[in-house]
Residue, then its C-alpha position, 0 to 999 in steps of 0.5 A: x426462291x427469288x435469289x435462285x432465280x436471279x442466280x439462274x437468271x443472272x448465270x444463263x445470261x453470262x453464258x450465253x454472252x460467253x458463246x458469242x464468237x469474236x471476229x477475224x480481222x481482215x488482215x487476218x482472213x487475207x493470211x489465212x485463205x483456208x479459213x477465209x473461203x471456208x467462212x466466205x461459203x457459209x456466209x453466202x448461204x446465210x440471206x443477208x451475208x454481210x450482216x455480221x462482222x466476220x463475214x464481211x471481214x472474210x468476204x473483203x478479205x477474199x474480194x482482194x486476196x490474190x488480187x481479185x480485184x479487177x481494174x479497169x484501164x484508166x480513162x483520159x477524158x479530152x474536151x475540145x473547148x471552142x473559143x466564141 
């Protein structure tokens, strides 16, 4: 009876550590802009949206993908130092 359930124990837990699914990569989010917008609006329905690997691979992924990013126009800082 023991082994059964040590048998039963030991085969759930490999199953339900074969039913983690593995991360996209960055680069491949940024290939594959289907899949990453398809990832990026289930992860924004989720409250902590950045609390797993893929979503944040597909969020980053989709924040510079097609050049979202916006950049601000370089600032030239002058200083006018008075001699004493």
């Amino acid at each position: 009876m023991k082994t059964g359930l040590l048998l039963l124990t030991v085969l759930g837990t490999a199953l339900l550590a074969g039913c983690k699914e593995e991360a996209q990569s960055l680069d491949w989010y940024k290939a594959h802009a289907k899949e990453r917008n398809e990832k990026v609006a289930t992860c924004e329905k989720d409250p902590k949206p950045r609390a797993t690997e893929d979503c944040r691979n597909a969020i980053d992924a989709a924040a510079v993908a097609d050049d979202n990013i916006k950049h601000s126009e370089p600032k030239f800082w002058s200083f006018d130092v008075k001699k004493n």
